[in-house]
N, CA, C and O of each residue as an XYZ file, in Angstrom:
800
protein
N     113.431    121.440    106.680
C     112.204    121.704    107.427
C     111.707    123.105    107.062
O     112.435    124.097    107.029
N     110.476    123.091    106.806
C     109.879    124.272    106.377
C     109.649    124.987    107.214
O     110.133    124.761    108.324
N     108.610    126.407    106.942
C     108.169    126.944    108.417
C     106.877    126.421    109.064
O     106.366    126.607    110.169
N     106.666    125.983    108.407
C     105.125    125.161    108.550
C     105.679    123.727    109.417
O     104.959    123.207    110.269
N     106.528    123.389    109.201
C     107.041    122.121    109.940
C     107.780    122.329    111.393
O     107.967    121.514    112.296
N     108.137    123.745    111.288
C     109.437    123.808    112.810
C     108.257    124.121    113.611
O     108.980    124.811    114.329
N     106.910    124.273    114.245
C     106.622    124.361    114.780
C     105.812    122.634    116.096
O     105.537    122.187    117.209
N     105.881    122.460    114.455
C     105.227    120.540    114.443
C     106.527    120.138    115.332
O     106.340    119.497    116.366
N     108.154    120.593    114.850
C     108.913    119.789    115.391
C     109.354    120.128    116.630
O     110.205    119.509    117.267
N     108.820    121.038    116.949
C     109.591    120.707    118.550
C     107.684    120.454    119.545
O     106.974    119.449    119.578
N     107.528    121.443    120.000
C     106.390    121.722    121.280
C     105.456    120.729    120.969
O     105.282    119.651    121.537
N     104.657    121.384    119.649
C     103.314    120.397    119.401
C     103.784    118.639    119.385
O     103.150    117.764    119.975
N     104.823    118.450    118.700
C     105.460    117.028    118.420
C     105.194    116.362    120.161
O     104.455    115.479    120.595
N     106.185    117.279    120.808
C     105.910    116.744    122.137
C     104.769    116.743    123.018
O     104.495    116.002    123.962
N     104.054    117.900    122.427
C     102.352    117.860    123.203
C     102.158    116.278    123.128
O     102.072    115.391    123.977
N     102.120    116.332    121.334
C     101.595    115.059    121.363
C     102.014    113.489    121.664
O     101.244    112.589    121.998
N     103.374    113.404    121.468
C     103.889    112.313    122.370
C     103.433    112.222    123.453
O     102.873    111.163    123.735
N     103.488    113.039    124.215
C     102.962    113.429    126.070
C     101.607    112.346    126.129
O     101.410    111.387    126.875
N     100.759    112.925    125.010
C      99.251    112.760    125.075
C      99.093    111.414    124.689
O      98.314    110.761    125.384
N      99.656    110.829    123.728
C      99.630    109.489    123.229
C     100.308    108.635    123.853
O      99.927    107.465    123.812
N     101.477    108.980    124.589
C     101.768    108.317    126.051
C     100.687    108.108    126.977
O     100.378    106.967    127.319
N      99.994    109.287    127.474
C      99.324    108.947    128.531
C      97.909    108.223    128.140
O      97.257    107.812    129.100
N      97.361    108.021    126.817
C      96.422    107.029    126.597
C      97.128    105.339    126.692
O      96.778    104.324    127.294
N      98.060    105.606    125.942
C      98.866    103.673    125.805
C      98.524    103.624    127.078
O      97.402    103.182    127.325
N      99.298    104.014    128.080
C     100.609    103.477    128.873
C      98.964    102.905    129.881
O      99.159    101.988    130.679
N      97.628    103.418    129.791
C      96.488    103.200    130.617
C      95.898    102.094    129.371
O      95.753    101.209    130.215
N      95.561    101.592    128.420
C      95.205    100.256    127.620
C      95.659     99.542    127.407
O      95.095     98.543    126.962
N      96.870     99.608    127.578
C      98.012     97.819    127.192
C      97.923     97.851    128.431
O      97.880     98.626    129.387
N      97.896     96.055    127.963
C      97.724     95.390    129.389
C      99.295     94.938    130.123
O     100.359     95.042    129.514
N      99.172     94.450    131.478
C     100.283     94.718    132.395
C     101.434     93.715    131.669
O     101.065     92.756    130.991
N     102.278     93.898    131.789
C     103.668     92.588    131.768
C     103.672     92.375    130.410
O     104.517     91.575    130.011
N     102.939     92.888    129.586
C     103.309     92.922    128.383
C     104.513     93.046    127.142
O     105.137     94.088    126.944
N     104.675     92.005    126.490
C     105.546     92.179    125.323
C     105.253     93.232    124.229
O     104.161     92.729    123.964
N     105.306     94.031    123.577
C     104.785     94.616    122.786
C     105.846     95.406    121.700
O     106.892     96.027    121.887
N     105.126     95.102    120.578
C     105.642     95.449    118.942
C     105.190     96.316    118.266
O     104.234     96.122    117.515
N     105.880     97.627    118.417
C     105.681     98.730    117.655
C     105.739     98.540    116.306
O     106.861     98.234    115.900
N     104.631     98.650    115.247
C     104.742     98.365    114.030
C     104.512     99.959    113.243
O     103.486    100.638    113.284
N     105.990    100.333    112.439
C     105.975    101.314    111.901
C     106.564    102.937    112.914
O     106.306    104.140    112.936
N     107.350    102.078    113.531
C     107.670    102.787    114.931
C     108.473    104.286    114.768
O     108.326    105.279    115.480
N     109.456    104.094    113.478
C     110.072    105.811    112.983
C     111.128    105.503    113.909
O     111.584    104.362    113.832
N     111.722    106.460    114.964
C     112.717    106.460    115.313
C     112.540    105.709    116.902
O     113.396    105.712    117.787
N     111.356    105.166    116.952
C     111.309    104.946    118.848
C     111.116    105.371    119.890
O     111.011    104.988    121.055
N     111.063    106.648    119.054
C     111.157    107.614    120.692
C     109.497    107.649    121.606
O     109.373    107.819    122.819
N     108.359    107.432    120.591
C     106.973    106.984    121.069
C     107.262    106.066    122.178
O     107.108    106.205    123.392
N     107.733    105.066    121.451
C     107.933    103.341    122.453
C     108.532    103.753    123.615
O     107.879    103.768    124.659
N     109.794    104.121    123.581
C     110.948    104.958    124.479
C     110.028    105.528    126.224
O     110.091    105.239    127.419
N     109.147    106.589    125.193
C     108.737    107.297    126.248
C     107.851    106.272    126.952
O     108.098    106.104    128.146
N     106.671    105.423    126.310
C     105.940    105.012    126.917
C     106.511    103.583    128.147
O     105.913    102.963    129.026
N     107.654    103.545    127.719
C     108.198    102.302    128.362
C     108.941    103.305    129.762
O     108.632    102.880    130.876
N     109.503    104.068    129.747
C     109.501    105.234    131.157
C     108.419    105.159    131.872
O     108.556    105.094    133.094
N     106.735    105.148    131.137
C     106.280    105.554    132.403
C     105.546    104.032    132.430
O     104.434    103.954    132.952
N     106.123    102.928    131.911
C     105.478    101.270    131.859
C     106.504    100.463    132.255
O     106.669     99.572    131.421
N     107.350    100.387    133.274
C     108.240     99.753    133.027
C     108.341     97.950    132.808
O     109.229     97.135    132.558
N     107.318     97.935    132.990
C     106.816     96.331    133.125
C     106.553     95.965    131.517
O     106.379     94.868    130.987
N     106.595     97.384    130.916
C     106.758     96.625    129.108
C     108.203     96.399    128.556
O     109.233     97.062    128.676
N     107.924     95.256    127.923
C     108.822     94.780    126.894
C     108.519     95.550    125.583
O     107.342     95.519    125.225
N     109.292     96.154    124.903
C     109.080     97.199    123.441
C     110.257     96.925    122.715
O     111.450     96.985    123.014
N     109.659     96.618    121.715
C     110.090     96.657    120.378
C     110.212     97.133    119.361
O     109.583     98.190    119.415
N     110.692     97.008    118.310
C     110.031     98.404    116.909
C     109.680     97.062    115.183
O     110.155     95.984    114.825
N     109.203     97.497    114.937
C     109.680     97.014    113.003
C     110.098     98.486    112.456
O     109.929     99.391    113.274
N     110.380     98.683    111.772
C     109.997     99.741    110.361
C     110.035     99.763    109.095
O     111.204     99.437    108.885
N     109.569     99.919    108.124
C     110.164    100.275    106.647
C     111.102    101.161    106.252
O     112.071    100.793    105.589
N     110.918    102.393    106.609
C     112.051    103.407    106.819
C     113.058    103.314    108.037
O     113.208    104.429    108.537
N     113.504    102.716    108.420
C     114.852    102.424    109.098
C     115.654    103.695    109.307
O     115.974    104.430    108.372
N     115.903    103.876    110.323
C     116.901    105.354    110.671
C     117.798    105.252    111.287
O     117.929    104.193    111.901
N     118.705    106.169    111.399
C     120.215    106.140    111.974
C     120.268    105.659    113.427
O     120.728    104.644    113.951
N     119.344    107.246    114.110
C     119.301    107.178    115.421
C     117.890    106.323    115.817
O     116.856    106.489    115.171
N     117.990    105.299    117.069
C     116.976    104.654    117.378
C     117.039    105.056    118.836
O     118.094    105.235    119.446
N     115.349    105.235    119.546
C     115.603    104.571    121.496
C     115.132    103.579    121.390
O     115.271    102.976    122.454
N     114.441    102.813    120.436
C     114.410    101.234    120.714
C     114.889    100.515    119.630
O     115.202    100.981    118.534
N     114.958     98.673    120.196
C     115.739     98.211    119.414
C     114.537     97.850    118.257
O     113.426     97.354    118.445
N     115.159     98.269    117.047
C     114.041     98.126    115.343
C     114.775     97.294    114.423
O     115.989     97.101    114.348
N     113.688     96.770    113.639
C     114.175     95.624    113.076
C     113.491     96.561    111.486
O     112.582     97.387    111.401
N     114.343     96.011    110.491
C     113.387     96.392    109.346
C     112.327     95.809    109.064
O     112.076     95.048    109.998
N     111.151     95.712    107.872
C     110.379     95.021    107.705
C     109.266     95.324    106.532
O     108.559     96.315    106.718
N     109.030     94.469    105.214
C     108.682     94.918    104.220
C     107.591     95.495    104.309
O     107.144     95.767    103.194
N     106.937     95.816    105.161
C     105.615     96.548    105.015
C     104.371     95.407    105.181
O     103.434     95.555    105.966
N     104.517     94.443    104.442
C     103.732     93.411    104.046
C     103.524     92.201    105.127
O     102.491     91.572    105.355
N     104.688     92.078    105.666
C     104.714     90.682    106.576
C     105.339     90.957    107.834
O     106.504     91.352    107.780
N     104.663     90.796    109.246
C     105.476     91.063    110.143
C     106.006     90.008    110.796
O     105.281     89.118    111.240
N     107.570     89.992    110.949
C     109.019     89.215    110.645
C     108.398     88.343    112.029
O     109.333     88.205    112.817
N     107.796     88.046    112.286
C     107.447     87.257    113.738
C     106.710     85.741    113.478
O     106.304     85.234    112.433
N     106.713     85.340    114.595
C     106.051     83.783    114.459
C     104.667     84.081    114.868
O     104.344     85.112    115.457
N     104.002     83.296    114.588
C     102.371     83.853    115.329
C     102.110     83.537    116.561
O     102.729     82.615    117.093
N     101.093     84.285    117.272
C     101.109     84.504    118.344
C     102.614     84.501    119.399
O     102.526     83.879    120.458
N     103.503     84.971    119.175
C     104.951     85.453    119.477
C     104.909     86.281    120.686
O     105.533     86.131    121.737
N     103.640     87.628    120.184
C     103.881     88.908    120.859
C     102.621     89.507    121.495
O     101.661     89.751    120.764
N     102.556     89.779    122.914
C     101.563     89.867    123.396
C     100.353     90.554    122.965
O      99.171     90.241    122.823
N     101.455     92.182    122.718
C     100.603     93.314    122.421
C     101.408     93.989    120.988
O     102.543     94.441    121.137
N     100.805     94.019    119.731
C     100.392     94.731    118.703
C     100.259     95.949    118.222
O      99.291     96.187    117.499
N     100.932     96.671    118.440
C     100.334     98.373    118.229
C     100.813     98.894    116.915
O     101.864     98.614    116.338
N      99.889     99.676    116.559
C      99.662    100.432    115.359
C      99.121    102.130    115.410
O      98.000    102.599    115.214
N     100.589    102.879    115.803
C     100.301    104.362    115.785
C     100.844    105.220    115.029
O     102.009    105.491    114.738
N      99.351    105.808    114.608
C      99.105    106.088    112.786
C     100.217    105.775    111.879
O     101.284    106.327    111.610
N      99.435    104.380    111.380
C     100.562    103.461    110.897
C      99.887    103.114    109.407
O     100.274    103.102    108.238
N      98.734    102.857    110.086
C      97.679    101.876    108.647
C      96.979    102.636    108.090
O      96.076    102.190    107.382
N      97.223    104.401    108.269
C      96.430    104.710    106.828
C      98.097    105.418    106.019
O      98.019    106.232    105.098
N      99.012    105.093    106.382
C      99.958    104.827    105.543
C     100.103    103.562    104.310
O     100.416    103.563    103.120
N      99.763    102.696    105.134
C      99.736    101.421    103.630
C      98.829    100.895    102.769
O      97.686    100.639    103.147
N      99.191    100.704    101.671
C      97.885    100.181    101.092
C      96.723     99.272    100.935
O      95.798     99.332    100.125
N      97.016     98.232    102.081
C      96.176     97.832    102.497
C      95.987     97.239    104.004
O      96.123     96.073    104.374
N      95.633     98.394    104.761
C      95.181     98.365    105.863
C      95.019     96.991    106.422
O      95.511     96.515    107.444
N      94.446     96.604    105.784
C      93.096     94.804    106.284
C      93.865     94.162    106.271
O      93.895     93.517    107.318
N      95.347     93.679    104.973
C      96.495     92.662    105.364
C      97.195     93.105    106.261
O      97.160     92.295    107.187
N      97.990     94.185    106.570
C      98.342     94.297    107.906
C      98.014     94.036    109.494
O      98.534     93.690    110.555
N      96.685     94.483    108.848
C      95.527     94.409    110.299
C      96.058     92.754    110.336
O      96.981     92.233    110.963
N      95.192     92.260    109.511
C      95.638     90.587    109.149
C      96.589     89.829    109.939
O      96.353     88.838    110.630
N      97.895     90.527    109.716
C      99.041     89.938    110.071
C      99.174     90.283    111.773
O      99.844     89.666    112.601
N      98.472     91.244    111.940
C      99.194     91.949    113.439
C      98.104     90.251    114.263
O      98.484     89.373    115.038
N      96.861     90.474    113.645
C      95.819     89.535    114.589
C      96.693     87.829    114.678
O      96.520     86.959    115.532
N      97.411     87.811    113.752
C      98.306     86.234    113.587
C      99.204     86.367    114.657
O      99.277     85.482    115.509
N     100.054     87.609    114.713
C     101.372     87.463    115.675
C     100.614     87.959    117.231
O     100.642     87.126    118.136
N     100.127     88.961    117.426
C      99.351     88.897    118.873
C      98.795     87.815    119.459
O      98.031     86.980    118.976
N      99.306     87.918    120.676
C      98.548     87.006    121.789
C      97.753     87.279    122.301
O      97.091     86.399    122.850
N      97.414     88.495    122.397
C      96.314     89.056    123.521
C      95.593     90.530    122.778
O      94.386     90.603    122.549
N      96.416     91.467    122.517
C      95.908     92.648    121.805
C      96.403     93.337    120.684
O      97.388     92.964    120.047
N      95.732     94.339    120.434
C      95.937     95.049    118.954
C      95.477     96.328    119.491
O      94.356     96.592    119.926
N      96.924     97.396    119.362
C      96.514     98.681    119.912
C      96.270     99.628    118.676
O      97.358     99.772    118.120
N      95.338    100.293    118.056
C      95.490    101.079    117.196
C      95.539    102.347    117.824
O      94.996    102.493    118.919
N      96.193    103.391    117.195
C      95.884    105.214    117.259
C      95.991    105.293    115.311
O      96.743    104.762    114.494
N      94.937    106.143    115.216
C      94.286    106.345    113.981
C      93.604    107.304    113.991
O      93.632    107.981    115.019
N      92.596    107.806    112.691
C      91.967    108.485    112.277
C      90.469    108.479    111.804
O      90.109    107.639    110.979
N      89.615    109.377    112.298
C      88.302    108.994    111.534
C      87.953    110.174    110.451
O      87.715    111.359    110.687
N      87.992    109.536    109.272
C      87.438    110.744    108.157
C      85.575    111.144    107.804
O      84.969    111.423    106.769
N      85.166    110.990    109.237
C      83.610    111.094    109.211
C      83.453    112.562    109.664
O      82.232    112.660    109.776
N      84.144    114.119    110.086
C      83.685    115.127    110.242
C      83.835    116.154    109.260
O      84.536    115.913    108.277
N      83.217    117.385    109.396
C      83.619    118.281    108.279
C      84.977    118.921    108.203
O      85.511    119.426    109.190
N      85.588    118.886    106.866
C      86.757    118.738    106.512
C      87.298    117.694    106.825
O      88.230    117.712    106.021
N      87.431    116.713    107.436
C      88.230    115.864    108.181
C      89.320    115.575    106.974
O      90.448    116.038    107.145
N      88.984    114.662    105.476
C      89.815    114.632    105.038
C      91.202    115.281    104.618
O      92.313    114.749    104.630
N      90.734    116.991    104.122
C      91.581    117.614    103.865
C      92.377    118.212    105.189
O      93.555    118.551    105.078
N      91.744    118.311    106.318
C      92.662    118.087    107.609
C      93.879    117.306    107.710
O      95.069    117.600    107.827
N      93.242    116.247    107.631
C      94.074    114.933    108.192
C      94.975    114.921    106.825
O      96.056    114.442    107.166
N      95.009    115.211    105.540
C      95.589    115.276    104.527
C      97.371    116.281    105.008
O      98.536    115.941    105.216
N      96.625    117.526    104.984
C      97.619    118.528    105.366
C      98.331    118.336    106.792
O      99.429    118.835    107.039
N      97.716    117.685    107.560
C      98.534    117.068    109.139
C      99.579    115.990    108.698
O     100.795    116.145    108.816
N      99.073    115.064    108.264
C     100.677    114.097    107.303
C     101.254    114.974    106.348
O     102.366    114.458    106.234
N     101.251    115.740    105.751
C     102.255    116.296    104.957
C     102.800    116.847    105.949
O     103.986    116.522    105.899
N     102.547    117.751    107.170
C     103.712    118.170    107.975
C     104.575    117.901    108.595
O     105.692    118.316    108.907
N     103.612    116.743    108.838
C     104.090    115.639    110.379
C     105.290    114.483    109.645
O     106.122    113.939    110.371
N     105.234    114.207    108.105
C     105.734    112.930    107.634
C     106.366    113.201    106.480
O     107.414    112.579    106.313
N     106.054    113.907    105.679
C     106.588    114.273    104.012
C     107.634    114.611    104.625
O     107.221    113.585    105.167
N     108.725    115.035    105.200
C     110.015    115.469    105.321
C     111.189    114.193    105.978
O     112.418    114.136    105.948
N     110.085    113.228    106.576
C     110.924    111.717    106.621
C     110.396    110.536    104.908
O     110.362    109.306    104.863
N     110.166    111.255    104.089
C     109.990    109.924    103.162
C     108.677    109.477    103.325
O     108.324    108.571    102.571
N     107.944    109.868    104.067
C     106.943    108.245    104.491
C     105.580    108.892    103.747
O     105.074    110.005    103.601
N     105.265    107.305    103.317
C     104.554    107.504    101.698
C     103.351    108.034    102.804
O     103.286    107.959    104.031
N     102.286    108.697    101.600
C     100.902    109.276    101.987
C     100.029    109.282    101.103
O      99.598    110.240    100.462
N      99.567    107.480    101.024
C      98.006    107.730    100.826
C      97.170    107.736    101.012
O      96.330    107.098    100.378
N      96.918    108.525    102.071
C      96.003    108.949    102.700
C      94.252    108.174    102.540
O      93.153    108.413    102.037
N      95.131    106.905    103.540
C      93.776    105.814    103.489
C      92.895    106.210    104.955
O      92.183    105.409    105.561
N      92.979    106.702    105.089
C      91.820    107.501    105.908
C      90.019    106.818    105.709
O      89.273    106.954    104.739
N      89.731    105.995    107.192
C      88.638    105.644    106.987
C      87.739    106.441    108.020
O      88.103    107.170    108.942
N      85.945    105.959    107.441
C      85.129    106.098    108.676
C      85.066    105.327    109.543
O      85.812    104.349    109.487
N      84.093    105.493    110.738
C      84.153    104.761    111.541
C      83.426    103.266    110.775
O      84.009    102.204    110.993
N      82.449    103.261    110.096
C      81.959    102.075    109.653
C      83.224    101.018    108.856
O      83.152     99.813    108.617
N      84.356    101.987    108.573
C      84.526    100.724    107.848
C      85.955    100.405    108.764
O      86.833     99.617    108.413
N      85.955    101.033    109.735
C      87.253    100.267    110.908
C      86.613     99.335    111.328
O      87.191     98.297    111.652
N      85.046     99.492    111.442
C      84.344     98.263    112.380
C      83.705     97.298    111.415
O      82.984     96.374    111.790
N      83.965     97.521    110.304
C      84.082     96.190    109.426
C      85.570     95.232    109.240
O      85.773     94.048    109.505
N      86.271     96.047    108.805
C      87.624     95.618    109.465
C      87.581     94.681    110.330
O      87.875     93.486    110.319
N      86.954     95.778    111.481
C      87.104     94.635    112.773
C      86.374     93.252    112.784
O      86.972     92.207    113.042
N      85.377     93.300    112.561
C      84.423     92.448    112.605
C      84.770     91.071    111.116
O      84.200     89.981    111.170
N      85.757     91.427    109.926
C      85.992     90.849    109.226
C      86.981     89.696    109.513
O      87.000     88.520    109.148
N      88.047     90.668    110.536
C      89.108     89.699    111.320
C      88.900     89.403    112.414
O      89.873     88.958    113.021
N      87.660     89.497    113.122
C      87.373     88.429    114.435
C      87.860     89.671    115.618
O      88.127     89.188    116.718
N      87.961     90.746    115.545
C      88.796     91.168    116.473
C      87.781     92.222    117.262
O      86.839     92.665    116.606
N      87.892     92.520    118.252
C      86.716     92.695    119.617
C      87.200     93.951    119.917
O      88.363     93.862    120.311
N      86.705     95.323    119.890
C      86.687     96.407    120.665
C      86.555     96.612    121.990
O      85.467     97.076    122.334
N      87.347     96.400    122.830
C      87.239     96.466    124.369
C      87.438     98.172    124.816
O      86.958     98.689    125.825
N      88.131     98.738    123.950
C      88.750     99.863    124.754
C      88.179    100.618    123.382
O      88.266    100.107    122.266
N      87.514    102.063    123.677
C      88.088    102.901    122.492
C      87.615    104.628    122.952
O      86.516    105.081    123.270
N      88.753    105.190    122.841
C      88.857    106.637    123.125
C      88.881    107.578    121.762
O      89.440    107.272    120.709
N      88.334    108.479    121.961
C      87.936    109.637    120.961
C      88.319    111.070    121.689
O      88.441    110.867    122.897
N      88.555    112.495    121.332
C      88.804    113.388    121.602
C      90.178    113.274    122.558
O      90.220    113.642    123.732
N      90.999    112.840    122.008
C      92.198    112.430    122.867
C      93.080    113.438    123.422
O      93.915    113.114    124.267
N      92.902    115.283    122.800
C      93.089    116.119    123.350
C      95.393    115.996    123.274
O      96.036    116.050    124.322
N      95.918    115.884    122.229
C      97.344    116.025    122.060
C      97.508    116.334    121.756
O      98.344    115.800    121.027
N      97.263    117.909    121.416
C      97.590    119.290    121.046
C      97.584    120.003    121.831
O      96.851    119.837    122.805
N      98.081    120.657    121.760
C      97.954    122.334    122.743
C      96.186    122.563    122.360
O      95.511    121.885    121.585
N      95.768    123.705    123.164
C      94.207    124.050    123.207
C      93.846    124.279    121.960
O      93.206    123.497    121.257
N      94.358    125.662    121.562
C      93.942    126.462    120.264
C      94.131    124.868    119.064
O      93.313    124.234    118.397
N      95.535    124.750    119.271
C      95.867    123.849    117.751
C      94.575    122.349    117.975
O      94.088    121.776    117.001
N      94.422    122.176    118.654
C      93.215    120.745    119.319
C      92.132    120.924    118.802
O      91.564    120.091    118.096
N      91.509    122.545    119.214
C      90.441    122.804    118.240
C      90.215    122.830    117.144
O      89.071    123.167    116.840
N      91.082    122.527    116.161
C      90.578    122.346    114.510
C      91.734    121.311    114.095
O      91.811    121.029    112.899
N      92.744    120.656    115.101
C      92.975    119.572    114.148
C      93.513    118.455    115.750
O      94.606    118.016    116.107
N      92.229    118.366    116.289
C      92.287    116.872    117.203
C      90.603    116.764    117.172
O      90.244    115.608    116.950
N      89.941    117.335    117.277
C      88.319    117.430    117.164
C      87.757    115.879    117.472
O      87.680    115.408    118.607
N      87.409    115.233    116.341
C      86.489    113.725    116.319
C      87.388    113.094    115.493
O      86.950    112.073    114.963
N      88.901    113.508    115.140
C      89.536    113.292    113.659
C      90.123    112.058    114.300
O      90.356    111.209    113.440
N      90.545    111.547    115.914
C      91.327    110.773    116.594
C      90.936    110.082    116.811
O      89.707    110.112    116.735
N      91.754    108.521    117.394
C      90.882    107.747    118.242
C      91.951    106.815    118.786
O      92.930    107.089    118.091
N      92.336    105.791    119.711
C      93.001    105.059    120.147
C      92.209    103.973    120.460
O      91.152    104.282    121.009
N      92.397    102.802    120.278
C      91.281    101.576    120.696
C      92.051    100.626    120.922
O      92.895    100.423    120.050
N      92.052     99.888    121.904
C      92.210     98.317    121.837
C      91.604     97.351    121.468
O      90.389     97.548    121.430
N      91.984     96.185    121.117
C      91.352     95.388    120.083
C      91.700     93.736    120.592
O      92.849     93.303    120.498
N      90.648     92.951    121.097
C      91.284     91.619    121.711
C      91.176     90.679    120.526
O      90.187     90.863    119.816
N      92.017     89.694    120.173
C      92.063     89.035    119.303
C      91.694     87.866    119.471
O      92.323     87.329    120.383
N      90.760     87.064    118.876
C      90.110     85.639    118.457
C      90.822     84.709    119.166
O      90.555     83.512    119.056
């Protein structure tokens, strides 16, 4: 861990868990099953299931790790290991501008959901945004392996996405505020977003 990274790893890390907790745990819906896709070590799922207890949580991952708080299954990236419509709720936090193609994943999550599709993601529509959001995954991820190509979209083309796979924007939050103040102001801005997504 660099010096640029020990700060990511303790406080801010947890700002932002805190913060991305307290958006989920208010858009997934109640009694829910739900499948963390691309989950890392669990501890996201973990927390949000403390303050949800009425969720069922799960993990996939590609990178597979020692220590887990939930139970994770591996999974090629490509196909998620489930039957369709299996699993209530779907989530994807910042997951899909890791792979290379966003739209088959998206794809697959809309087959195995029953009810929703949670994304937390990125919009590359402000100034700088790209090279932001560029240098935020190298801190946050280059030191676990996890590839970065930085597929970073605008908003037009998440809502083609959407609109390509049938899938309905019910919920969607912007300025999600999971940083500390100072660090929020130049790298949480318009760059965020969390949405729910009802499926066909």
């Amino acid at each position: 861990m660099n010096l640029l990274e020990l700060p990511h790893g303790g406080y801010i890390q947890q700002k932002r868990l805190d913060g991305l907790v307290r958006h989920l745990k208010d858009v997934i819906p109640k009694n829910a099953s739900v499948l963390d896709v691309g989950c890392g070590d669990g501890r996201l799922a973990a927390l949000l299931r403390e303050k949800r207890s009425d969720l069922l949580v799960q993990g996939i991952e590609v990178l597979t790790r020692d220590k887990v708080w939930i139970p994770v299954q591996h999974f090629d990236g490509l196909t998620i290991p489930y039957k369709s419509a299996s699993i209530d709720v779907v989530m994807f936090i910042d997951v899909l501008h890791h792979t290379d193609d966003p739209v088959s994943l998206l794809r697959e999550a809309a087959r195995v959901a029953r009810k929703s599709i949670i994304i937390k993601d990125h919009l590359v529509d402000g100034f700088l945004a790209e090279s932001t959001l560029r240098f935020m995954d190298r801190i946050g991820n280059a030191r676990y392996g996890v590839a970065l190509p930085g597929k970073y979209w605008r908003l037009s083309q998440w809502e083609n996405a959407f609109e390509a796979l049938a899938l309905t924007p019910v919920e969607w939050r912007e300025k999600l505020k999971l940083y500390p103040k100072v660090v929020d102001m130049w790298f949480g801005r318009s760059l965020h977003f969390v949405a729910r997504l009802e499926t066909a």
